[in-house]
BAKEKE-929255 format. One record per residue (C-alpha): residue in three letters; x, y, z. Coordinates in steps of 0.02 Angstrom, whole numbers, plus 50000, padded with zeros to 5 digits. Example, Ala and Ser with C-alpha at 12.3 -4.5 7.8 and 13.67 -1.06 7.14 Angstrom:
! residues 2
ALA506154977550390/SER506844994750357/
END
This chain:
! residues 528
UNK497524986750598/UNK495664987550566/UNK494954992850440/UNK494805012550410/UNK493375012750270/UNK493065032650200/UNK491865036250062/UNK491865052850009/UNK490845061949860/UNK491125075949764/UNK489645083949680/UNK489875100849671/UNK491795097349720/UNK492655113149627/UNK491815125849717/UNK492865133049867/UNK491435133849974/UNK490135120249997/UNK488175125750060/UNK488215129050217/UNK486865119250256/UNK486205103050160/UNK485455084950177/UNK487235079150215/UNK487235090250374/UNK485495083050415/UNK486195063650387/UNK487815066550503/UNK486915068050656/UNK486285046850630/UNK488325044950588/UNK490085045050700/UNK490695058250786/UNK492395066150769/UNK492615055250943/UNK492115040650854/UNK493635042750698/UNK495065048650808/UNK496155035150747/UNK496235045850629/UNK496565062950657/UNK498185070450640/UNK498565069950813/UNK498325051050817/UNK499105049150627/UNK500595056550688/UNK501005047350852/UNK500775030350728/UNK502055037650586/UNK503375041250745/UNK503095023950823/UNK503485016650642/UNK504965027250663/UNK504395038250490/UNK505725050650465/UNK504485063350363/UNK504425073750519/UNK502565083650541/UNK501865075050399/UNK500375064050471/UNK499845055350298/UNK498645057650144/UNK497165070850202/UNK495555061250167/UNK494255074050199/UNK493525085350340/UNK492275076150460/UNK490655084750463/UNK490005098450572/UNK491805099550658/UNK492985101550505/UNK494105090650587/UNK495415084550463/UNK495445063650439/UNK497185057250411/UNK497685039250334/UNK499435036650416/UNK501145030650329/UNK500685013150303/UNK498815012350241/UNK498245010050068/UNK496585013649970/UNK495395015049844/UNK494575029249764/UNK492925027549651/UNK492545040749573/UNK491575041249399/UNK491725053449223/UNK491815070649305/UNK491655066849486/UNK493185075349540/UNK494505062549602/UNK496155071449530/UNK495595089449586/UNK495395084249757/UNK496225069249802/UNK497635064649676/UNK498335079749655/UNK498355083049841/UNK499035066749851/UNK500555070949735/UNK500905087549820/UNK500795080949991/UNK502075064449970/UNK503745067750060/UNK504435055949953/UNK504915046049781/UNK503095048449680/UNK502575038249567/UNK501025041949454/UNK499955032949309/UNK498525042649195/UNK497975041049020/UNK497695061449006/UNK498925075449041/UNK498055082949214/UNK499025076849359/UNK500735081049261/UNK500385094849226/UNK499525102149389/UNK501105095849485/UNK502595093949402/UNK503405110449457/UNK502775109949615/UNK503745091849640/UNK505325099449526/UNK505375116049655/UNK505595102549795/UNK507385096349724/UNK506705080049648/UNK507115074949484/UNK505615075349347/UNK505445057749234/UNK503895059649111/UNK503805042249023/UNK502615048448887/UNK502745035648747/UNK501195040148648/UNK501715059148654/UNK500085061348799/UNK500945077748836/UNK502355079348696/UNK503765074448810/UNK505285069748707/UNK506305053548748/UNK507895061848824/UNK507995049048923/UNK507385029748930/UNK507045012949022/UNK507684996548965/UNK506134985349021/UNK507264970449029/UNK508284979049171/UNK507064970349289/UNK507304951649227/UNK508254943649349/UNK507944926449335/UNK506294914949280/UNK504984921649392/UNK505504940149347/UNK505454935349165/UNK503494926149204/UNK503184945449277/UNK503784954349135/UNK502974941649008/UNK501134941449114/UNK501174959849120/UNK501134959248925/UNK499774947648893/UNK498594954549045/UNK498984973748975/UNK498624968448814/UNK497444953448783/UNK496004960848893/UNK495214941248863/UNK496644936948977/UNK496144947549114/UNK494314942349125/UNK494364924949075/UNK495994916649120/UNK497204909049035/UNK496844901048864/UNK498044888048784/UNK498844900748651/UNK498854915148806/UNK499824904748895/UNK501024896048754/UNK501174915048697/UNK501794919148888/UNK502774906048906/UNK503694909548729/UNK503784928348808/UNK504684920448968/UNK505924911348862/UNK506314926548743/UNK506394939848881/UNK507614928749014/UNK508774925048856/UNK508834944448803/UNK509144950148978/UNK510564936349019/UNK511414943448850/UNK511154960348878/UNK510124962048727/UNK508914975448688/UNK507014972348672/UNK507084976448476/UNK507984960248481/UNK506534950648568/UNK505294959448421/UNK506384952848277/UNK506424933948352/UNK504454936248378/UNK504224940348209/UNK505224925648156/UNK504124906948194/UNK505154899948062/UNK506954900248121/UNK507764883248139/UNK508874886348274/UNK508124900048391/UNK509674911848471/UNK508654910848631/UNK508584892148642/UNK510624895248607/UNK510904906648770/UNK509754896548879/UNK510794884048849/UNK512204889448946/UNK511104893349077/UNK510534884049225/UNK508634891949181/UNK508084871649125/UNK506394871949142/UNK506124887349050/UNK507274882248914/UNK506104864248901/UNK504604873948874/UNK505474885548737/UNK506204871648666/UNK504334862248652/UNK503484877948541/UNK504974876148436/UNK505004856948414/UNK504294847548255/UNK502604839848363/UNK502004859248393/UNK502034864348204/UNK500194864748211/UNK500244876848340/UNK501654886748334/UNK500734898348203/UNK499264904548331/UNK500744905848480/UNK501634917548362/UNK500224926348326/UNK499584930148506/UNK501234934448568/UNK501394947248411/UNK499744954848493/UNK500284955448659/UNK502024962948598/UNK501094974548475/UNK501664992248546/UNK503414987148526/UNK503304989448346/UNK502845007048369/UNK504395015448338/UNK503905031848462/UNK503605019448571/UNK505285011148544/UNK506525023648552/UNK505875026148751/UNK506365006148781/UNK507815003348668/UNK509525010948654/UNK510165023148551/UNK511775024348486/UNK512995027548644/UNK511525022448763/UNK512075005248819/UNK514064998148811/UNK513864979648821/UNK515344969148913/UNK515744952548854/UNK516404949349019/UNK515034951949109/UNK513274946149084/UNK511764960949089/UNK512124981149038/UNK513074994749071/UNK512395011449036/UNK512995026848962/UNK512325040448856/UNK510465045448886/UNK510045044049064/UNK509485025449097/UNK507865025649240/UNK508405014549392/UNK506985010649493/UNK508145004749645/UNK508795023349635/UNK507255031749626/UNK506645022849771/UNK507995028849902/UNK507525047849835/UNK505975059749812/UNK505975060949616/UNK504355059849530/UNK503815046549390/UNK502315050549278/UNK502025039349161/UNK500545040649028/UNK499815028648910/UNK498265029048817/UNK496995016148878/UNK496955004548718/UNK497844989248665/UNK499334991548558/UNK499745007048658/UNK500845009948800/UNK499995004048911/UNK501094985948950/UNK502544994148983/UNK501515008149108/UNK501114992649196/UNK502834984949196/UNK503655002349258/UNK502595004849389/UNK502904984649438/UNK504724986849432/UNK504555004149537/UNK503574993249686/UNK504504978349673/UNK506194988149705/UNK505444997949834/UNK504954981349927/UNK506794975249901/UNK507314991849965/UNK506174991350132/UNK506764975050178/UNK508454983150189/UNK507844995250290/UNK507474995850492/UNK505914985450531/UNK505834980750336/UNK504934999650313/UNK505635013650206/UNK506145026650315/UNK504915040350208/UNK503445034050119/UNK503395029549943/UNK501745034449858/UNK500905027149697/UNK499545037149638/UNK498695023049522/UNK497445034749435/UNK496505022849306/UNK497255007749345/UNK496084997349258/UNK496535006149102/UNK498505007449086/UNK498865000549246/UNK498414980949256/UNK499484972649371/UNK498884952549387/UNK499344954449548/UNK498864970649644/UNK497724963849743/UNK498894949649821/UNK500134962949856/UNK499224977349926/UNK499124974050093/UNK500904970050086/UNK501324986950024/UNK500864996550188/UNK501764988450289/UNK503334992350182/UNK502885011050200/UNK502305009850022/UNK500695020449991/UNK499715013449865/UNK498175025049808/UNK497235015049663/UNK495915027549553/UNK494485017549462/UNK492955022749401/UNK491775009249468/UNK492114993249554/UNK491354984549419/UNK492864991749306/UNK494154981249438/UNK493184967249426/UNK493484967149210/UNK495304967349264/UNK495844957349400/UNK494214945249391/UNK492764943149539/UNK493894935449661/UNK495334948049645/UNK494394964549649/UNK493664959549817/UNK495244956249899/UNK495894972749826/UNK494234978149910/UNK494524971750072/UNK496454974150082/UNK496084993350058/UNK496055003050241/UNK495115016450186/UNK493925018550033/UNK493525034249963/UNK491675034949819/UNK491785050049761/UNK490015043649659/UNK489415044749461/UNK489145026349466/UNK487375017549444/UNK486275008549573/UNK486964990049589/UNK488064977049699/UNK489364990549730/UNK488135005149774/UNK487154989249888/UNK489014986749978/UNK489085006849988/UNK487465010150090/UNK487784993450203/UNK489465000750256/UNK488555017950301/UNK487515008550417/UNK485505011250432/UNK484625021450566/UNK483125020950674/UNK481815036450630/UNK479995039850693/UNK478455038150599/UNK476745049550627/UNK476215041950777/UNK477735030950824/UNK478185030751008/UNK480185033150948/UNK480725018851037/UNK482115006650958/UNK480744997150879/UNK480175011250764/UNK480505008250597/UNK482525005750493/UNK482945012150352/UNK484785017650257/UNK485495032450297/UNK485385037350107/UNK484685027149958/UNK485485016749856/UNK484955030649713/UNK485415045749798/UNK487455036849814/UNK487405036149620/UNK486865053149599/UNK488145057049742/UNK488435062649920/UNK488735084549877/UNK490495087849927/UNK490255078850092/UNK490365060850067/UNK489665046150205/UNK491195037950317/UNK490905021050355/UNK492115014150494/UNK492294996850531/UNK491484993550711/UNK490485009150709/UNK489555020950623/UNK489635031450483/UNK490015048850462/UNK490265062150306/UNK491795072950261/UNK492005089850155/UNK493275090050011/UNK494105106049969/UNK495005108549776/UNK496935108949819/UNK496955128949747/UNK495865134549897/UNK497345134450008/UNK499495131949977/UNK499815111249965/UNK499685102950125/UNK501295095250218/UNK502125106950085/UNK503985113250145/UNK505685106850150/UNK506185090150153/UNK506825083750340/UNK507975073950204/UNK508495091050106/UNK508365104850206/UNK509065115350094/UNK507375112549969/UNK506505129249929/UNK504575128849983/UNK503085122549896/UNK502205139549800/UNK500375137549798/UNK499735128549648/UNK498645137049516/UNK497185128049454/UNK498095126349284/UNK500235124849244/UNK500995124649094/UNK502305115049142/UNK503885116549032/UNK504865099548991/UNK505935094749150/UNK507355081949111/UNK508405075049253/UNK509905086349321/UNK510855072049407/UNK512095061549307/UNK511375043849359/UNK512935033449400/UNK513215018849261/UNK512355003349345/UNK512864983049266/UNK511474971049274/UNK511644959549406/UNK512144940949316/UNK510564930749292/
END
């Protein structure tokens, strides 16, 4: 599918009614026409959904805006993903994420370092049937840990345990993210690797994995013991090698750097939301992994076949929570891919969505830009919030944020960013026009120039953002604050009729704690 490119700003974004008349009206006429961007109207949005056999019935996708003068609505269908930019203040969660939340039809996943989006729609997702999970280790809104996720549940075998291990380092060694790999990074990883796969084939807990981290000295490592009877060889080899007599020297610094990277395990809020309590987990010797009892235990394979909501928080600093944000939200997509290749067409019958809201800060995935084009296609809607596309390029490196960049199908710039490469790549998409000069005949050969400067796109686009479109011109859309009107695609579920419907949402909820009202079913970890 080509590329659907929006950018959308958001200057005076919280009032219900934008000017009736601006520069932005004047700049639409030298931009597409509704004509031009029915692809994606909701007409055209929901013929796609039915021909990928979507089973959210009426619901034609994520609203992106409201092309300018018609007011027509601009639709990105069940299988496209995007990017918002959108700098301090500039309005992305009022009109976009929580929109986004309120509008899914099913499972919801979310990621923020404040207390906004969980708190604007919490009730609105619990008065819809789904279960409520606020993973709030650094007590971001003062949940309580009545329930918990054993990290480990998603080590299945070596590559797993390399996810689990990267997700570590890259959350918390921001070094790693910009520069690569250095030789302790990756001894520190690959010690991770060995520790986690061992723990996870025992059925251990991850306070396990902190006390052999905080032991370099032992002479015969319990990890290197369980490997053993494993057929895991190559990851035993390089365990065994940080632990042999020739890597003394080293050993110390490997230590060290995975002690860093493992640092907010050692927070003991932290640790009661990834480690059992008494009653939470009944170990079997006969059979290798968990069972789980007591506390509810998250199950990302569940929560992908429903319509609960995840939020989970983490402050954007190292030594926070924000490694095991990161490896929630990769165990929530990874079983939602495993589920959609179970599925009809390898798509999930209703969407997934993951509203990444600053991913660069408590969400850094290594390899989100690899995947996202892959997501669509499972039905999975990715929706990644940063505040400048210089801030991607700190995390995933050059080469990675421009093939999140170009895997996106629609971009939204919401603006607050300053004049440079990004703001260049902004005003190219938009497209220049011909105008007439005092004493110009008008022909084609009068002189080009950008629809809007480069400085005007930092300052912003009012409430009515440009639209570039691949193979053809540009055109702005108005943004409306979700309070202006009742949640859009709000109703029951085609899955549950019997839901009661959305209410409209105030612009502020005090949401009370929510805690899951299902009894999950005990689940065993699948032998490694």
């Amino acid at each position: 599918m080509a590329l659907a490119a929006l950018i959308v700003g958001a200057w005076l974004l919280l009032r219900k009614i934008a000017p009736r008349s601006s520069w932005v009206d004047a700049a639409a006429r030298h931009m597409a026409t509704a004509k031009e961007v029915k692809s994606l109207s909701a007409k055209s949005a929901l013929a796609d959904n039915r021909k990928m056999k979507c089973q959210a019935e009426g619901w034609p996708g994520f609203e992106l805006g409201k092309i300018i003068p018609t007011a027509q609505p601009l639709y990105a269908n069940a299988e496209l993903v995007g990017l918002i930019f959108a700098g301090p203040r500039a309005g992305k969660s009022a009109s976009y994420a929580v929109p986004f939340i309120l509008e899914s039809p099913g499972a919801v996943i979310v990621t923020e370092n404040k207390r906004f989006l969980t708190d604007a729609t919490r009730d609105v997702r619990a008065q819809n049937g789904g279960n409520i999970w606020v993973f709030d280790p650094q007590r971001i809104v003062g949940e309580k840990p009545t329930w918990w996720w054993n990290p480990l549940s998603m080590v299945h075998d070596a590559a797993s345990a390399w996810t689990l291990a990267d997700t570590f380092a890259k959350a918390e060694m921001e070094s790693v993210g910009e520069k690569g790999f250095q030789f302790f990074e990756l001894r520190a990883t690959q010690l991770l690797r060995g520790f986690f796969l061992a723990a996870a084939v025992k059925g251990l807990p991850l306070s396990t994995v902190q006390a052999w981290i905080s032991d370099r000295d032992v002479r015969e490592p319990e990890a290197i013991a369980i490997l053993n009877e494993t057929r895991h060889v190559e990851v035993l080899n390089q365990l065994a090698s940080i632990f042999s007599p020739d890597s003394l020297p080293e050993r110390s610094g490997v230590f060290s750097t995975a002690q860093i990277m493992t640092e907010c395990l050692t927070n003991q809020e932290i640790s009661r939301w990834v480690n059992p309590a008494e009653g939470d987990v009944v170990a079997s010797p006969e059979v290798q992994g968990s069972v789980y009892r007591g506390r509810p235990h998250f199950n990302p394979a569940e929560f992908v076949r429903g319509n609960d909501t995840l939020y989970s928080l983490s402050k954007d600093s190292a030594g926070g929570g924000r490694a095991l944000v990161t490896a929630m939200a990769v165990a929530v997509l990874e079983a939602a891919v495993e589920y959609a290749t179970e599925c009809p067409g390898g798509r999930l019958p209703v969407p997934l969505a993951a509203i990444l809201d600053e991913a660069a800060n408590v969400c850094r995935w290594s390899k989100l830009p690899k995947e996202y084009s892959h997501f669509g296609s499972r039905g999975i809607l990715v929706a990644t919030i940063l505040q400048s596309y210089s801030q991607g390029e700190s995390v995933w490196g050059e080469k990675g944020m421009e093939a999140l960049y170009q895997a996106a199908n629609w971009i939204l710039y919401l603006g607050g960013n300053k004049p440079g490469p990004f703001l260049s790549k902004t005003s190219e998409a938009v497209g220049d026009y011909y105008y007439t000069t005092p004493g110009s005949p008008g022909s084609r050969n009068s002189p080009r120039g950008p629809s809007r400067s480069i400085g005007t796109g930092s300052s912003m686009w009012p409430n009515s953002p440009p639209f570039p479109r691949a193979g053809a011109s540009s055109s702005p859309a108005r943004t409306a604050p979700p309070w202006s009107s009742p949640p859009r695609g709000c109703g029951p579920s085609t899955r549950k009729p019997s839901r009661p419907p959305c209410t409209p949402m105030t612009r502020r909820q005090n949401a009370p704690s929510v805690t899951p009202r299902r009894k999950l079913t005990p689940c065993a970890a699948t032998p490694i």
